[in-house]
C-alpha positions in Angstrom: 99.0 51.8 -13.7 98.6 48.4 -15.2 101.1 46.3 -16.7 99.4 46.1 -19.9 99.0 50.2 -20.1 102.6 50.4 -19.3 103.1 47.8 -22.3 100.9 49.7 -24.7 102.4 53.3 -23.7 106.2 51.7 -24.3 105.3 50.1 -27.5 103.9 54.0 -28.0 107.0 55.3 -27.3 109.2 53.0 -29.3 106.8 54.2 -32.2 107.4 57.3 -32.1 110.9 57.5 -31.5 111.4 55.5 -34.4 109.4 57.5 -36.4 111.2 60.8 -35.5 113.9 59.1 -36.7 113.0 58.1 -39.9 112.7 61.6 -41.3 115.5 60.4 -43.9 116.9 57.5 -45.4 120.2 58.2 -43.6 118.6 58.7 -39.9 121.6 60.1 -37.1 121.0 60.1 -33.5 121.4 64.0 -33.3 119.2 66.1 -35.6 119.0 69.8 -35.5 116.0 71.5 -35.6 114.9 74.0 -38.3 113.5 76.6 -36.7 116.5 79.5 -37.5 118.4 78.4 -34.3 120.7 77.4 -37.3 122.6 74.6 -35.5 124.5 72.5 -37.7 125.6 68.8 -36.8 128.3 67.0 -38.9 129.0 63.4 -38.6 132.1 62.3 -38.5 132.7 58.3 -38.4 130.8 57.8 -34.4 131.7 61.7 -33.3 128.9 64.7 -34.3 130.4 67.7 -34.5 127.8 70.5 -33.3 128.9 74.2 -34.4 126.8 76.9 -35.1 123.7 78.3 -32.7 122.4 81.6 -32.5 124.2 83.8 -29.9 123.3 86.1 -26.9 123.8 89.9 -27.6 126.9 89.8 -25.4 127.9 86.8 -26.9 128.6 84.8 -24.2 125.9 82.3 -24.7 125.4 79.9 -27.3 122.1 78.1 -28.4 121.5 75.0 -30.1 117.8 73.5 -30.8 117.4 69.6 -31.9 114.4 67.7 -32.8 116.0 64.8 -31.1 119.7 63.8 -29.4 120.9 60.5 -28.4 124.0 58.2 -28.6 124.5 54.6 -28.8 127.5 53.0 -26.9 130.9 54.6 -29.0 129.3 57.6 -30.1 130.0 60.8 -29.2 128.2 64.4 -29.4 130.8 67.1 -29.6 130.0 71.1 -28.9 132.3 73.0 -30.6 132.9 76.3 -28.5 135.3 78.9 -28.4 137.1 81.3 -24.9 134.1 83.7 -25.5 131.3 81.3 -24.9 130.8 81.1 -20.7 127.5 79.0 -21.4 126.2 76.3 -24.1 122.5 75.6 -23.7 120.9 73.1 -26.1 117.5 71.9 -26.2 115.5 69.0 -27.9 112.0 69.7 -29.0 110.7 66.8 -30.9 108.7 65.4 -28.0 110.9 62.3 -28.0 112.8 61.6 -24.9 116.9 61.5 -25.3 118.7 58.3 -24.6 122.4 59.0 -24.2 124.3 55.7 -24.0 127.5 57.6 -25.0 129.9 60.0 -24.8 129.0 64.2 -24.5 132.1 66.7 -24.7 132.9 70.2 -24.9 135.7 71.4 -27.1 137.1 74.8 -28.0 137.3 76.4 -24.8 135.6 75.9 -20.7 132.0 76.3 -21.8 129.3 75.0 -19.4 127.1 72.8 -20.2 123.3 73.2 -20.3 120.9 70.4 -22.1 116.7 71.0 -21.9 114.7 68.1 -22.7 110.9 68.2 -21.3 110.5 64.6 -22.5 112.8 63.2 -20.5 116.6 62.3 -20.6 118.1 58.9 -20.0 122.3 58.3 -19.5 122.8 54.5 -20.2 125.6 53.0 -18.4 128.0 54.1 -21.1 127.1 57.5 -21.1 130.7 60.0 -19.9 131.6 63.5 -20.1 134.4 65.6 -21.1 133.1 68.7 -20.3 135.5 71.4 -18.9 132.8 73.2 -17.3 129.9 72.5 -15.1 126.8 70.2 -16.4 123.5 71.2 -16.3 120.7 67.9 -17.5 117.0 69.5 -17.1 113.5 68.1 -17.8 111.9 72.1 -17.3 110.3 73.8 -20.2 112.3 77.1 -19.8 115.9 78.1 -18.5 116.0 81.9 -17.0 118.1 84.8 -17.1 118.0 88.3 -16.3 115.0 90.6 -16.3 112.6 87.5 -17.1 113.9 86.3 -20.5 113.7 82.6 -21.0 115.1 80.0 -23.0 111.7 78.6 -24.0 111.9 74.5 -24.4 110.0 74.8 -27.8 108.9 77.9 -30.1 110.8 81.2 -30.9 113.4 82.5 -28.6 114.6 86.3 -28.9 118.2 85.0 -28.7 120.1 88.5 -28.3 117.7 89.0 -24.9 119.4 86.0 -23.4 122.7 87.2 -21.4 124.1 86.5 -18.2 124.1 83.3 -16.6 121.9 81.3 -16.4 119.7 81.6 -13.1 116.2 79.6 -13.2 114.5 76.5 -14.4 110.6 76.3 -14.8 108.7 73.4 -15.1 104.9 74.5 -16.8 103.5 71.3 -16.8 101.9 69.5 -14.4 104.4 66.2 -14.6 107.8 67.3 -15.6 109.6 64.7 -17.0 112.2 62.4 -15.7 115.8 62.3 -15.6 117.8 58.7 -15.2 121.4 58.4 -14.9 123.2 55.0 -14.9 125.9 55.8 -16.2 130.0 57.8 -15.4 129.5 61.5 -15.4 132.0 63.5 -14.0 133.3 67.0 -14.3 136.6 68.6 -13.7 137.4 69.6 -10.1 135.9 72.7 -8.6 132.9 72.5 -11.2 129.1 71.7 -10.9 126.8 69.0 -11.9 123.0 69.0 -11.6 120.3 66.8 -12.7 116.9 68.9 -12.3 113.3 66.9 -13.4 109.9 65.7 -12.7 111.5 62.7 -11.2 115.5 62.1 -11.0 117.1 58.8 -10.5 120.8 57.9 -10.2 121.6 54.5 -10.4 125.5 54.8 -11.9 128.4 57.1 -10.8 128.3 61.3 -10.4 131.8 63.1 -9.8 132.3 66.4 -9.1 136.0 66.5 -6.9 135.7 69.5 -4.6 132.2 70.5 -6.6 128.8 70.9 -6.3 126.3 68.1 -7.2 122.5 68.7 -7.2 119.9 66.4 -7.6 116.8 67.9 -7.6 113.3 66.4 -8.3 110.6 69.2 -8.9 106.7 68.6 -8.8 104.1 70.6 -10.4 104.5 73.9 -11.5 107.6 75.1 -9.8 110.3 77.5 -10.8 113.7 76.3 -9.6 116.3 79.7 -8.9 119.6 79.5 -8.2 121.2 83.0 -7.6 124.7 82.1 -9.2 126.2 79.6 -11.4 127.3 77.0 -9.0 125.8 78.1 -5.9 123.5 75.0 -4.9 123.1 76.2 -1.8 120.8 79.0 -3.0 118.2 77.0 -4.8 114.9 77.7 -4.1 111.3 76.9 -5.1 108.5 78.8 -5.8 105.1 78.4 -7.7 105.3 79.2 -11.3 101.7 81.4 -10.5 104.0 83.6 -8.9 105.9 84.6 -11.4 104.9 87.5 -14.4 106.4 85.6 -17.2 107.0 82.0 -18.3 108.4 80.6 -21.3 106.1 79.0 -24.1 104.0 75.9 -22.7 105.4 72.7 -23.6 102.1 70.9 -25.6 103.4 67.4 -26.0 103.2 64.6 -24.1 105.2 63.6 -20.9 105.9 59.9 -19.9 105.9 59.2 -16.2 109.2 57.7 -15.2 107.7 54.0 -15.3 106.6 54.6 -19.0 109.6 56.1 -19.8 111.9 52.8 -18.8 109.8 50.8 -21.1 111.4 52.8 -24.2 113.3 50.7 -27.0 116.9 49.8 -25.9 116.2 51.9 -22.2 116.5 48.4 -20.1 119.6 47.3 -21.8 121.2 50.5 -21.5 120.5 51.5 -17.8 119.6 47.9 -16.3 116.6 49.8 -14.9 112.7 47.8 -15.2 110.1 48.0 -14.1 108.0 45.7 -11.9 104.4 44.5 -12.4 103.4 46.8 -9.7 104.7 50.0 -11.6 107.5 50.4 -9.3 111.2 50.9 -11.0 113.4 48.0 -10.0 117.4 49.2 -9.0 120.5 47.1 -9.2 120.5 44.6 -6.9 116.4 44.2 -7.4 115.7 46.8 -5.6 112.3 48.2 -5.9 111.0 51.9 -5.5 107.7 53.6 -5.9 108.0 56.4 -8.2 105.8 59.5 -8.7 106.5 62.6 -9.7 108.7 64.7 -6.8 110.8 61.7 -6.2 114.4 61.9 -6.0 116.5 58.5 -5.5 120.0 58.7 -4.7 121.4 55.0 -5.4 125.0 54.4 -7.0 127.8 57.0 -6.4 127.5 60.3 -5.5 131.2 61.9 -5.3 132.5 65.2 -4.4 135.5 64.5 -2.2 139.0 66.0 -2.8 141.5 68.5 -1.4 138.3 69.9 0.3 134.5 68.2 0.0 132.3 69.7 -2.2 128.7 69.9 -1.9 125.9 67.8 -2.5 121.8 68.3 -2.4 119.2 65.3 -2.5 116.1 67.3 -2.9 112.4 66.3 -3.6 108.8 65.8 -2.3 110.2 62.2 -1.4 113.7 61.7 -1.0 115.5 58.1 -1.1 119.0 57.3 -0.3 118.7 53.7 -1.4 122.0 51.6 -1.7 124.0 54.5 -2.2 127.3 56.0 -1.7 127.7 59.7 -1.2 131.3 61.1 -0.5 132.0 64.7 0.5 135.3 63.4 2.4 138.3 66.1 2.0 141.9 66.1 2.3 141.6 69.8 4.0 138.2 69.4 5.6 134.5 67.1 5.3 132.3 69.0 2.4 128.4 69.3 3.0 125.2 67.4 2.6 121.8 67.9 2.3 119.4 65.4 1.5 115.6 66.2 1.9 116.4 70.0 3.5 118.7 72.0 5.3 119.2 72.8 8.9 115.7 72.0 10.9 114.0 72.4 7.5 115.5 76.0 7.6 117.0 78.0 4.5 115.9 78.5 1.1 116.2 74.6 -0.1 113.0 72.9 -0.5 111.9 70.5 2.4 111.3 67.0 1.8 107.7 65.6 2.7 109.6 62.0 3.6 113.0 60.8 3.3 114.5 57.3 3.6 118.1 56.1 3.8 118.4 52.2 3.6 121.1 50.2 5.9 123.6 49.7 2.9 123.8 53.2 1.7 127.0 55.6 3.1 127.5 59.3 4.0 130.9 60.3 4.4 132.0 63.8 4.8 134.9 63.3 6.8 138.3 65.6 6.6 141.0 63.0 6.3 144.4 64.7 6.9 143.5 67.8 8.5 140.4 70.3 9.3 136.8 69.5 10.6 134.7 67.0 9.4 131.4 68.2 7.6 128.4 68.8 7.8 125.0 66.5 7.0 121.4 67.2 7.2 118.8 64.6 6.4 115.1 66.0 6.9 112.1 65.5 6.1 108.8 67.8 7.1 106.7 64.8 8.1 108.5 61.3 8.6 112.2 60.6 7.8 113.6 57.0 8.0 117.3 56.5 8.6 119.0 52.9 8.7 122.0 54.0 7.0 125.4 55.2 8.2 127.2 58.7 7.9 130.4 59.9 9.2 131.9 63.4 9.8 135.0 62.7 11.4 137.8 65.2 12.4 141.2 65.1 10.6 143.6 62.2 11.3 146.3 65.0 12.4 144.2 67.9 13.5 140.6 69.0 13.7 137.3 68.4 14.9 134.1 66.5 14.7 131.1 67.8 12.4 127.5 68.1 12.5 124.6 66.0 11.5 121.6 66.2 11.8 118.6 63.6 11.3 115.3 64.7 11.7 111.4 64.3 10.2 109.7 67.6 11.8 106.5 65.1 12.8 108.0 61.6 12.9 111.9 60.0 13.1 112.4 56.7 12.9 116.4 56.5 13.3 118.3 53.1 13.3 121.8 54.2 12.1 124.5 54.6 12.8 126.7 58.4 13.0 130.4 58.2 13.6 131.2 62.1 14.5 135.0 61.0 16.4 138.2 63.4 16.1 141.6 61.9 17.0 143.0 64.8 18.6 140.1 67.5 18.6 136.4 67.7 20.2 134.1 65.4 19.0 131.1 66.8 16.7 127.6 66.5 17.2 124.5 64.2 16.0 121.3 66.3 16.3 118.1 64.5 16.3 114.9 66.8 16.2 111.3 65.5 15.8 108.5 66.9 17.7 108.0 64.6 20.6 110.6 61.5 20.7 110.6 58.4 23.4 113.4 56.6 24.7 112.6 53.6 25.9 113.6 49.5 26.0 111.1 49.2 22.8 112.3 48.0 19.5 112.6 51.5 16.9 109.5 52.0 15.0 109.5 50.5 11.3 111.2 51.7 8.6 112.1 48.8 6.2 111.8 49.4 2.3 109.0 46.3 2.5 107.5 48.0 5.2 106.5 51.4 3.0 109.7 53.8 3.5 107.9 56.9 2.2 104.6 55.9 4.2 103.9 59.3 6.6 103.9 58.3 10.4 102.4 59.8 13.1 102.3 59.7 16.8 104.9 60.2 19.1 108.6 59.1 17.9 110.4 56.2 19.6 114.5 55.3 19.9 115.5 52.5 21.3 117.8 53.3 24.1 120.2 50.9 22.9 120.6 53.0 19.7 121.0 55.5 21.1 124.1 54.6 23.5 125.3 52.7 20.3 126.1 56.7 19.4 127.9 57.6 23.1 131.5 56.5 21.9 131.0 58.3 18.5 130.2 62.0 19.0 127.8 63.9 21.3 123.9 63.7 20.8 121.1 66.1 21.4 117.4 65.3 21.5 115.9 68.4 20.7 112.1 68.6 20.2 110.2 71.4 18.6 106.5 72.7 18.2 104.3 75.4 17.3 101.4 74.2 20.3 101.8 74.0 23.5 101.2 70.5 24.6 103.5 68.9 22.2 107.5 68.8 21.9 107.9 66.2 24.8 110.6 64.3 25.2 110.0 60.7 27.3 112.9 58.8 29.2 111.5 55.3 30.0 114.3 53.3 29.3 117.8 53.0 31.0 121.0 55.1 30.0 124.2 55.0 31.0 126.8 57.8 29.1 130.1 55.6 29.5 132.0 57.8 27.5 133.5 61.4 27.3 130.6 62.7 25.2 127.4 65.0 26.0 124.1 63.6 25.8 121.7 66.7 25.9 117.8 66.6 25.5 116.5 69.7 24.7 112.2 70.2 24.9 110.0 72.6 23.6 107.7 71.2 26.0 108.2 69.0 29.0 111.4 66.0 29.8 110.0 62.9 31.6 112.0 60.6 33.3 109.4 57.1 34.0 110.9 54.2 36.0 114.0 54.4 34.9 117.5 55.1 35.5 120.4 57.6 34.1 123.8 57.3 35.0 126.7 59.5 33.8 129.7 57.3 33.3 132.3 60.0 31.9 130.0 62.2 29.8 127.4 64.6 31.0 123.7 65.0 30.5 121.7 67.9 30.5 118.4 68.4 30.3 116.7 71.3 29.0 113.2 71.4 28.8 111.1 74.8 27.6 113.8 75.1 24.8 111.3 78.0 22.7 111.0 80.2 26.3 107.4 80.7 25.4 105.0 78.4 27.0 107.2 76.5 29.9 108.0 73.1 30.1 109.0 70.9 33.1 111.6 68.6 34.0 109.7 65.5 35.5 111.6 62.9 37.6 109.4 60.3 38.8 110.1 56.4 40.1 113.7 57.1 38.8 117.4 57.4 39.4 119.7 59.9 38.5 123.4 58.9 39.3 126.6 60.6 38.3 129.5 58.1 38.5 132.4 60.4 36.7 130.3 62.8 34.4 128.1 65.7 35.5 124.3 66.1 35.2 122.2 69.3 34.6 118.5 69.6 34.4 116.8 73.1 33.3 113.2 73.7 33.1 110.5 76.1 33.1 106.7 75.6 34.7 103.7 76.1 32.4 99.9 77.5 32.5 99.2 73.4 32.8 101.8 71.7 35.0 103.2 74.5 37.3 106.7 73.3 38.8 109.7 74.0 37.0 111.6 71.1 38.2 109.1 67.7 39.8 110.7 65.1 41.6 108.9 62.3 43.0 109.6 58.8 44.5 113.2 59.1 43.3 116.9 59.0 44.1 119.3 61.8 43.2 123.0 60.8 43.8 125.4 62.7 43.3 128.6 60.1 43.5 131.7 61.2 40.8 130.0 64.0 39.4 127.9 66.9 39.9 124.2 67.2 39.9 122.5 70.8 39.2 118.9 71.6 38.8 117.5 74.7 38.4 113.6 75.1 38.3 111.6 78.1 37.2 108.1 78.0 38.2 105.4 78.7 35.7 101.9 80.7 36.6 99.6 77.9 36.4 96.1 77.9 38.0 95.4 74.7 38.3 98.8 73.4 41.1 101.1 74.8 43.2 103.9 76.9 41.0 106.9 76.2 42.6 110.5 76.0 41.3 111.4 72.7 42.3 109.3 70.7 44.4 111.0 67.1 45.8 108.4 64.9 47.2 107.0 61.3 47.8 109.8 60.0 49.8 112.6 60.7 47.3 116.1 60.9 48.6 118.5 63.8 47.2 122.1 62.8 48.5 126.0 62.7 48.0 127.4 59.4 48.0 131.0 60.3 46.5 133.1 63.5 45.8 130.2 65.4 43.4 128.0 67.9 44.7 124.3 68.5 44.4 122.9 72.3 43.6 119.6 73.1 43.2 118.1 77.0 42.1 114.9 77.2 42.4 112.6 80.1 42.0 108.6 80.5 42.5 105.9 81.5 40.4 103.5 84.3 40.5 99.8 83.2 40.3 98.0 85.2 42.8 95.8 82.7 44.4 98.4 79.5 44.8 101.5 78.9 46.6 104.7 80.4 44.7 107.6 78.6 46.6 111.3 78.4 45.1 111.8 75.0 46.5 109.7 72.8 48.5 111.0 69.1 50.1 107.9 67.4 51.6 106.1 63.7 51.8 109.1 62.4 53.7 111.9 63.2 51.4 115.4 63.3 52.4 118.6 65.6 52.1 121.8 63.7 52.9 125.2 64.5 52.6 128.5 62.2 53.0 131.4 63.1 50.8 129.9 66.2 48.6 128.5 69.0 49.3 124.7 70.1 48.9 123.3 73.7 48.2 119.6 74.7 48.1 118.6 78.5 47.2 115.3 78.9 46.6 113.7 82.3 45.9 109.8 83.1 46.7 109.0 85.7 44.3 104.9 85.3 44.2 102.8 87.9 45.5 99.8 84.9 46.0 96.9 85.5 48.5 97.5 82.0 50.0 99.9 81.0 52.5 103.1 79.9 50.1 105.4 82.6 49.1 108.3 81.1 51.0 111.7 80.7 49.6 112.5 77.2 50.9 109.5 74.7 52.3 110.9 71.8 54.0 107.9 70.0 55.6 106.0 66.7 56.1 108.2 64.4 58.2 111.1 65.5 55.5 114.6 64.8 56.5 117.9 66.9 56.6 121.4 65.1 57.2 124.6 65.2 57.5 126.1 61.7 57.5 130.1 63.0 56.5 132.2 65.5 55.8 129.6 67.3 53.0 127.9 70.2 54.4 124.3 71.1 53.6 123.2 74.8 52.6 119.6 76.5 52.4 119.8 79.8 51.1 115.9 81.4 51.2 114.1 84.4 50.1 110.7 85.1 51.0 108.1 86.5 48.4 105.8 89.8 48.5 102.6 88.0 49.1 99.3 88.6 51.3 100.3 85.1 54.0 103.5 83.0 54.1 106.6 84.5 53.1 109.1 83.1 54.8 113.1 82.7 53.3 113.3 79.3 54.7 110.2 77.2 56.8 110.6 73.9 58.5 107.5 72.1 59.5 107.1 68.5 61.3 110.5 67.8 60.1 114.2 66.1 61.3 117.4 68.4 61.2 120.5 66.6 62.0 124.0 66.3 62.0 125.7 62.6 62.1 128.9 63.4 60.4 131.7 66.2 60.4 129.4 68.6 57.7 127.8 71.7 58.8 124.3 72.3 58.0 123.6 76.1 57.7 120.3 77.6 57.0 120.1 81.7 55.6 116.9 82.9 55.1 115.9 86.3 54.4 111.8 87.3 54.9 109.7 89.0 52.5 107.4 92.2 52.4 104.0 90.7 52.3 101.4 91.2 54.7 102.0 88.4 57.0 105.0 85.9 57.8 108.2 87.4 57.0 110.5 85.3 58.8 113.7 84.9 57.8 113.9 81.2 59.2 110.7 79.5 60.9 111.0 76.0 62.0 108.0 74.8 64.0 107.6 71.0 65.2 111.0 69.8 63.8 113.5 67.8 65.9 116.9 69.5 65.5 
């Protein structure tokens, strides 16, 4: 939009809010509205006393209607209530939007709060609650109860239909309008606040001490449930065409947030503007890109206490943007979800894109005692994280949380998760998009100049100095996820050594490939898992690489595929096993186009124990009917050694293929097997069922020999195919 439009539509606006308010010489900033709601509003010096309403049938709710409500700085709207009202809902139907610059209250008795104003609802930095209940600020045209009775926005409601709590906001139109919040609110402890529009921004302070806080940004025509009072976590979103009744359409018109900050007095009151570019400017000149769906966490975002509370960041596009959000408990870290829940799981709505910027904060730590919390920043397509979140275990007791930070299609993370317990385990940082690279490259973009809520695509890249920036802090896993078979890769192509106590696990729904690179376990473990879904395979591919254990263990898992058939590949590598241990088990998958074996070691790659940690390897054969189907096959001269540890090979031939290759164990190919010290080296073979070749354990053209003190014992039992059912063969091999 044009800066001139935007000029026009403001001085439009400032029009007719002034002209709503000039309906009498003597003009206050809360009017009620005659339309039998019979809400009555008595000035007293700055304070308006609000009594009256129409009631519910049970008389537990209590409606007001108002053709307009704000507050300047001082003033103060008061609702009167009494121990029987549970629920005050007001709305404001003039088709002006409400700036509230000062103070809202609730006396009488614990009433919540409900206020519904399509238009649009701004809190200036003045604006402050004393509200004994929860808070409820809503741009929707209708607020829900039981059996499909609304609390229409504008027209005639059937008031004594209206009991229960309140359980549903719909937004009818096509833009809902906007909410903006610059200012203090805070309710008591235990309570709930929630700011539900077209567009929400907060920019100022929102408390809720061992509460719930929602901020929730709804496009279109949705209809926003939430099962109980309270319970954020059950909000979900569905199409208002899915529903059999609405409440009355809302006729008048809605600014966008842009138009709406160029109101009279909206600028001084919140400090918000707005750019020649459309886009609203922060504190701190900050400025964001703001369409409808948006929700933009800046300011402070508190629900800390004797146990953290919860808070929810929802929204098409979700933005975390010089913000602080504590959910930090005494007791225990509270929970936070910002763009979705749990790998875009649950009933919360999901995110398109989500950014956190490298000054905002997420702490849901326990401080005392108990675990820290939990955090889940998601996005369906691309989420960018620069910022930092902590979920630390109690100071006397208690472990680490869980975070997770994912975009389903694209990641781009550059932050920094602190997940440390003093005297429990350490929690765990999830990252989960569907293919990911490590490598020595700088991270993708994800600056605010550089178009944070830009989709990406393409495969997703962490720099693996990021990465081990995490090692000391908690455990990481990698996990990658698809719905098609070629994708949910993960790539190693960059160096990393786990100095620390801490797991780093990578976890594919496709295929793990190490590239000219190296991996060293310094104290922590690695495991690789690749086929993580069990459904269309995945390999574990180690090529031009080294995998060295120096004081933590390493375990690689995978599965063959209809494409790539070898569970586990290793090729022109080194595995050492020096202060740790090394197992690999391979599981070979049914593909027609290469040999399906378990785990095949080849070109020249050396498997050996250099130190006190052991090397195991499982590997078990395919079942394609016209290829080889061998558990474990050591060929292009490839080398066994053992000094200090010990080395054990089982490999099982369970194919029933016409060729000859259903053999348990295939060492062949000028290969070598040696025992250089005290480990010992054992081959434990079964044979398969097939037509040629079955053989537990075959040695071909090979070198078997003993250097050290280590025994090197072969066991092979044969199969029941038609031909070759050794046991052990061993033809043209020096022993």
């Amino acid at each position: 939009m044009t800066p001139n439009k935007l000029h026009l539509l403001g001085w439009l606006f400032i029009v007719g809010w002034l002209s709503a308010a000039a309906g009498s010489a003597n003009a206050q900033p809360i009017a009620p509205a005659a339309d039998g709601t019979n809400t009555l509003v008595t000035p007293n010096g700055n304070r308006y006393d609000i009594s009256g309403g129409a009631f519910s049938g049970d008389g537990a709710n209590l409606f007001h209607s108002f053709t307009q409500f704000g507050l300047s700085e001082a003033q103060t709207a008061n609702f009167l209530t009494n121990p029987n009202i549970q629920n005050i809902l007001g709305r404001i139907t003039g088709g002006n939007p409400s700036l509230i610059n000062g103070l809202i209250q609730v006396t009488g008795g614990n009433s919540n709060l409900f206020l519904m104003n399509p238009a649009g609802i701004i809190f200036g930095q003045n604006a402050s609650l004393n509200v004994p209940g929860s808070f409820n600020a809503t741009t929707a045209t209708g607020i829900g109860f039981g059996n499909n009775q609304w609390f229409s926005a504008i027209g005639n409601n059937n008031w004594a239909t209206l009991i229960g709590a309140p359980n549903s906001f719909a937004f009818t139109n096509l833009q809902g309008g906007s909410i903006v919040n610059t200012g203090n609110l805070t309710v008591t402890p235990g309570q709930s606040l929630s700011l539900i529009g077209g567009t929400v921004v907060n920019n100022g302070q929102v408390n809720a001490p061992s509460g719930n806080i929602l901020i929730s940004a709804v496009p279109g025509n949705n209809l926003v449930r939430i099962s109980q009072a309270g319970n954020l976590l059950s909000l979900d979103i569905q199409p208002t065409g899915n529903q059999s009744s609405l409440p009355n359409n809302w006729t008048q018109p809605v600014l966008s947030l842009p138009e709406l900050l160029t109101g009279q007095g909206v600028a001084q009151a919140t400090g918000l503007t707005v750019n020649p570019n459309g886009e609203v400017v922060l504190t701190g000149n900050v400025s964001v890109p703001v369409t409808a769906g948006t929700a933009i966490a800046s300011g402070s975002i508190n629900v800390s206490g004797n146990t953290g509370g919860t808070v929810n960041i929802l929204g098409d596009k979700v933005g975390v943007i010089a913000g602080k959000i504590d959910a930090s408990g005494i007791n225990g870290g509270g929970n936070v979800l910002i763009g979705g829940d749990y790998q875009g799981l649950g009933t919360v709505p999901n995110a398109l894109r989500t950014f956190v910027s490298s000054d905002s904060t997420i702490n849901a730590d326990a401080i005392s005692n108990g675990n820290g919390g939990r955090v889940i920043v998601w996005a369906d397509e691309t989420t960018r994280f620069n910022g930092n979140i902590t979920a630390r275990g109690g100071l006397f007791s208690g472990n680490g949380g869980f975070v997770e930070v994912s975009g389903k299609q694209s990641l781009d993370f550059q932050g920094l998760v602190d997940l440390r317990s003093t005297f429990g385990i350490a929690g765990t940082l999830l990252l989960d998009p569907t293919d990911i690279t490590i490598s020595a490259d700088a991270d993708a973009g994800g600056t605010l100049a550089g178009g944070a809520f830009t989709p990406s695509a393409g495969t997703s890249t962490i720099n693996n100095g990021t990465l081990q920036t995490q090692l000391g802090l908690g455990n990481v896993t990698i996990s990658t996820a698809s719905d098609f078979p070629n994708q949910g890769n993960i790539t190693v192509s960059a160096p990393i050594a786990w100095a620390n106590s801490n797991s780093l696990t990578l976890t594919a729904n496709n295929n793990i490939n190490i590239n000219n690179t190296n991996i060293t376990t310094q104290g922590g473990n690695i495991t690789l898992n690749a086929d993580s879904d069990n459904l269309n395979g995945g390999g574990v591919r180690i090529v031009g690489s080294t995998i060295d254990t120096n004081g933590g263990n390493f375990l690689g898992n995978g599965q063959g595929n209809l494409v790539f058939g070898p569970g586990i590949n290793v090729n022109n590598s080194t595995i050492n096993a020096g202060g740790g241990n090394i197992d690999l088990n391979g599981i070979a998958g049914n593909s027609t186009g290469g040999n399906n074996v378990g785990i095949s070691i080849s070109g020249g790659t050396t498997l050996q124990t250099t130190g006190s940690g052991n090397i195991t390897l499982n590997g078990t054969g395919g079942k394609e009917i016209f290829l080889k189907n061998e558990g474990i096959v050591v060929t292009g001269t490839s080398k066994v050694t053992s000094a200090d540890g010990n080395i054990s090979l089982t490999g099982i031939g369970t194919g029933n293929g016409t060729l000859d290759g259903n053999n348990g164990i295939n060492i062949n190919t000028t290969s070598t097997v040696e025992s250089i010290g005290t480990g010992s080296i054992t081959f434990n073979g079964t044979g398969g069922n097939g037509t040629d070749g079955n053989k537990g354990i075959s040695i071909d053209s090979s070198t078997v020999e003993s250097l050290g003190t280590g025994s090197i014992t072969f066991n092979g039992t044969g199969g029941n195919g038609t031909f070759k059912n050794q046991g052990i063969s061993i033809t043209n091999t020096s022993i």
